[in-house]
Each structure stands twice: as C-alpha cells, then as structure tokens.
N, C-alpha and C positions, 0 to 999 in steps of 0.2 A: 302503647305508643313506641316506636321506633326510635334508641336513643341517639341515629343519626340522621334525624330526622332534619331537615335543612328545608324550609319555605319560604317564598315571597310574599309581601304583602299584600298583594292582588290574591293569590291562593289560600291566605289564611282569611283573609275577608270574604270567599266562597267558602269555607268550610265552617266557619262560626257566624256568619251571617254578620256580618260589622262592616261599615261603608269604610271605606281604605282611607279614606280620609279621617274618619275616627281613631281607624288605629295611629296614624299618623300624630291625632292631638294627643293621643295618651301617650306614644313614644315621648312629643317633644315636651309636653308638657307633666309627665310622672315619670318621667324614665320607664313604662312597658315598654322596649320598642326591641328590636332584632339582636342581637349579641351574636350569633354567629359569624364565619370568616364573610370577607368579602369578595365578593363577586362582580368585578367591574368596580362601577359607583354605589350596586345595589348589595345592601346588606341581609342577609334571611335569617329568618326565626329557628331556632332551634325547639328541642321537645321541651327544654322550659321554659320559655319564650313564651311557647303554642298553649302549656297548662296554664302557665299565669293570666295570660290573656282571657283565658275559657274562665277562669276565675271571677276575673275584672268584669265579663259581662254578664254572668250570673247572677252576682251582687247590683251590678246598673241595672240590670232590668226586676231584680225583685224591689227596687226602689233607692237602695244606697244612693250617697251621690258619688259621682265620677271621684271626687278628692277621695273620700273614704274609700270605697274602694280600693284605689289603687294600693293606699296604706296597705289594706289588708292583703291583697294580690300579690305586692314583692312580697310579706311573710307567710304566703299560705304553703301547706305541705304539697305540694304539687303532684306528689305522688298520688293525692286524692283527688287531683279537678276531673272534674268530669264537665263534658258540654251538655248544656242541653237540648232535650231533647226538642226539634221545630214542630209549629203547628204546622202543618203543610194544607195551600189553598191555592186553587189552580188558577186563580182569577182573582183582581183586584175586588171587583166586585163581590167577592164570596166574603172577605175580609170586612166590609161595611154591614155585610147582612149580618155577620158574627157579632158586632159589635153592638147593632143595634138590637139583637135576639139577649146579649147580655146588659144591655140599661133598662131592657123589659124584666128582666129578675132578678133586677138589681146585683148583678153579677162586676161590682168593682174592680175585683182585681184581676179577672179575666180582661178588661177594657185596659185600665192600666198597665199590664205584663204585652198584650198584643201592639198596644200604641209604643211603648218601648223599642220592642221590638222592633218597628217598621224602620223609626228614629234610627236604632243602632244599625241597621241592614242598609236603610237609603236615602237616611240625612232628613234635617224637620221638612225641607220645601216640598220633594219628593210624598213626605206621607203626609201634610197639608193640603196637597193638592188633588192627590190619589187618594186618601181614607177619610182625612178629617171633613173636607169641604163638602164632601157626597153625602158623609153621613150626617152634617148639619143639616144638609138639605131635606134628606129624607123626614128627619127628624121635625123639621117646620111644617114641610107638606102634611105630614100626617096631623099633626096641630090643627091647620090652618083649614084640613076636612074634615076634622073628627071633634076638635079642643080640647082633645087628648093629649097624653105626653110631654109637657113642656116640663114636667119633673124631669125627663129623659135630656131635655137641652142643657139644665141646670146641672145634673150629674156629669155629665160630656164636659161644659165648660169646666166644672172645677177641676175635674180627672185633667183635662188638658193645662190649666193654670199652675196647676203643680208640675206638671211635669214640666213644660217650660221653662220657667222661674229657675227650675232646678238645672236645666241646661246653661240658664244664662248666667247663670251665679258662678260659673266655672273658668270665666274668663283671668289670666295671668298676663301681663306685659303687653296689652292690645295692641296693635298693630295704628290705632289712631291714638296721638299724642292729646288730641280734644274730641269728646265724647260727643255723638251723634244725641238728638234730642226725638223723643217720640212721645205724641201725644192723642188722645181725642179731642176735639175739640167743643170748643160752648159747651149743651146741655148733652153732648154726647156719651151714652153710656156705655157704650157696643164697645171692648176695648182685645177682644179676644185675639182679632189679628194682628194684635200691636205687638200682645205675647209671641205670637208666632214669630215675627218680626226680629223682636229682642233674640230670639233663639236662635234664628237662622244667620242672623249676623254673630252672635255669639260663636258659630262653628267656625265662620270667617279669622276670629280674633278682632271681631273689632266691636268697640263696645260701644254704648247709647245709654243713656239715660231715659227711664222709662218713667212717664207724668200721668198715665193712665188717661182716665173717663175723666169728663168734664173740665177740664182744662181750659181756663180762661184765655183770652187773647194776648188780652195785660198781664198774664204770667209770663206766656211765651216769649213776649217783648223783654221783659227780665232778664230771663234765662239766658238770651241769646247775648242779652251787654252784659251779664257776669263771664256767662262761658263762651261767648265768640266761634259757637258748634257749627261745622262745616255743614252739616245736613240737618235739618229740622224737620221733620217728617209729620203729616197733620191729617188726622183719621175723620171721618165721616160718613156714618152710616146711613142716615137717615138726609133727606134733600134741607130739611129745615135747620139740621146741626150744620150744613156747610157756609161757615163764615167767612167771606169773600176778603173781609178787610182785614187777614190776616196777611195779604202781601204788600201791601202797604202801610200795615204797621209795622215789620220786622224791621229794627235799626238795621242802618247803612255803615258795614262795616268793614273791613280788607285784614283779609280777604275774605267776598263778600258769604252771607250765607247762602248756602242753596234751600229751597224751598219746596218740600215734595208733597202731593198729597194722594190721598189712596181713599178708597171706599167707594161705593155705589150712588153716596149722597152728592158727591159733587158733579154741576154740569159744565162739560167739556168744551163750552164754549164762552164759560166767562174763568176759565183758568187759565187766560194768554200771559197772568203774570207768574206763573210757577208750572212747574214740571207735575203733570197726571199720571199718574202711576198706576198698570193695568194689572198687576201681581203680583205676590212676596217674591216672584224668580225676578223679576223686570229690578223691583225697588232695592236689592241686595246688588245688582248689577250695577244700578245710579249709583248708590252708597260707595259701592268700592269703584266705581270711576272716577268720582270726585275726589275719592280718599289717595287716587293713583296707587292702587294696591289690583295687584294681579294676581287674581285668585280661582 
C-alpha cells in the first residue's frame, strides 16, 4: 500500500465493502476514523487509517463485536492487515440461493460471515429487505410444500438473533434521552423483526428497549408510566395476537406517546387509533420523526 495514500470515505467504503455510515460510527464512536490533512470540511484516511479499518472488519465479520474489535484494530501491527478477500455474486438473488444451499449443510459460518457482510457493505434495513426477508420466504414455502426444513428457519433465526443483538448492544450516548419501547404483543411469539428493528435503529443511535415475544398489554401500560417512551412500537404476526385495546389502554401522558404497529396480523381498518407501519425502512423513518432527529 502506498504510504501517501490519502482517501475519502465514500472510496474506502468501495474498496472494503463498509456502508459509509459504518465507517462514520466507528470514527465517532472508537476513534477509527481519517487522521490525514484536511481537505475542505472533508478529512481522508491515510495508509493507516485504510489497514486499521481492514482490520476492524475482519475481526466484525468473523464475529468479534464492533467494541472489541476496535480495541484490537488501533493496536494491530498494520503492517500485516490484509483485506479480505469478497465473495462476488452478480445478483441479489444469487446471495439468498447461497445462503439457503449453506442451512442445507449446515454450513453456519458461511451464513453468518455472508449475513455480516451484507450488514457491513449496506446497513441491516438494506440486507433485511434484499437477503433476509427472501430467504425466509423461501425457507417457509418449501416447508409449507414439502414439511421440510423448518430446521433451516430455526438455524436462520438464531444466526440472525445473534447477529442483531450484537449490533444493538453497540449503542453509546443515543441520540433519544428516553428509550423507544418494542414488543410482541399477547400470545405473540414471531419477534425476529423486532431484532431487526432494534438493530436498524441501533445504527441511527437511537436506542429502544427490547420486551420481545408475548408481552402483555398490562405490561406495556407500566412501562410507558415508568418510562414516559416517545414511541411504543407493537408487533403482530399472526391476525389472532392483534390486540386492538392496546390504544386505549396506553396512559395519557405529555408528551403524548406515539403508538406504532407492524406486522401482517393487524387489520388496517380498525387501527384509526395508531399509526400502521408497512416496513422496518417506513418505521425507522416514524421513530426518528417523532424523535426530530435527522438522519
């Protein structure tokens, strides 16, 4: 590597595959970020800059977490980072077929190293939308024709549970002063896009309390008169887990709460007393509008 090597962070997020937003959180948040002169406003990475970096995502994607890592990445001999090497797939779709050719042989860490990856290249909502959601699908249909594979949904979800959890654990000084509340509700167990959720607000900096599966109504009502949460957010999968008297039980507080809900269980025509929520891109948009954070 060239020792006058000077790059932007749009250019080193094409050349190691990190959405520029990530590099962005490990600058403000580990000190990785650009150390060369400035140019303008805009500050560029130099060649140890660029190894440490290739360091920091080595370690993220072989599972470290982002905190560890970075430890290790300002002390690593940089003389040694090496990037690695991409899988290259010419199509999204090649990417789901991969994925689901490794939960048929049990190939773990080929699904958690490529799910990383997508994460670090184009942020959770991005590979949510485009890998995870397709390949759940696939994943059910073939189920649902065969009564096959539902080992394959179990191994999916927990590979993705992990990896989540480990994104949202990462938050420092969140950007909301009171914590956004996310739950399933009643007898609802489905809580996998609550994780997604948690995570994709986590890149925001803004943080939520996560209440999972089954979540009582009368807990919810607690929660909100301890914590007085700007956003309550309330999952449903299933048409039978959509408990309607959750907008009418939530205390009346100022400023008031907002009330979102998400999932396929609820019908769109008895939720005039709370805001429907059609995706983790739409519900991350409510969250930081109500939060007045522009992001």
């Amino acid at each position: 590597m060239n020792d006058e090597i000077e790059i932007t962070v749009g250019e080193l997020a094409r050349r190691l595959g990190v959405a520029p937003a990530t590099l962005r959180t490990w600058a403000r948040r580990y000190g990785l970020g650009p150390s060369g002169h400035e140019v303008g406003s805009h500050r560029k990475y130099d060649r140890v800059d660029v190894a440490r970096i290739a360091v920091m995502r080595r370690l993220v994607i072989s599972g470290v977490s982002p905190k560890e890592a970075a430890l290790i990445a300002v002390d690593a001999d940089v003389s040694e980072a090496e990037n690695l090497p991409k899988i290259k797939f010419e199509e999204r779709s090649e990417i789901v077929e991969a994925i689901l050719k490794a939960l048929e042989s049990l190939d773990i860490s080929f699904v958690n190293e490529i799910i990383r990856r997508e994460i670090l290249a184009n942020g959770v909502i991005a590979t949510w939308v485009e890998i995870v959601t397709p390949t759940l699908i696939k994943v059910g249909d073939h189920w649902s024709r065969t009564g096959l594979g539902v080992s394959n949904e179990h191994l999916l979800t927990e590979i993705l549970i992990k990896i989540l959890r480990e994104l949202s654990a990462e938050i420092e000084n969140p950007v909301n002063a009171k914590p956004i509340v996310l739950a399933a509700i009643g007898e609802e167990l489905h809580s996998l896009a609550l994780h997604a959720l948690l995570a994709a607000l986590a890149e925001r900096n803004i943080q939520a309390y996560f209440f999972g599966a089954r979540t009582p109504v009368d807990a919810l009502v607690e929660v909100v008169r301890k914590v007085a949460p700007p956003v309550v957010f309330v999952w449903a999968q299933l048409p039978e887990n959509a408990d309607y008297s959750i907008a009418a039980a939530l205390p009346a507080i100022r400023p008031p709460t907002r009330l979102l809900l998400g999932g396929p269980g609820w019908e769109p025509s008895r939720c005039a007393d709370a805001t429907l929520v059609g995706g983790l891109s739409e519900a991350c948009e409510i969250v930081s509008s109500t939060l007045g954070v522009d992001l």
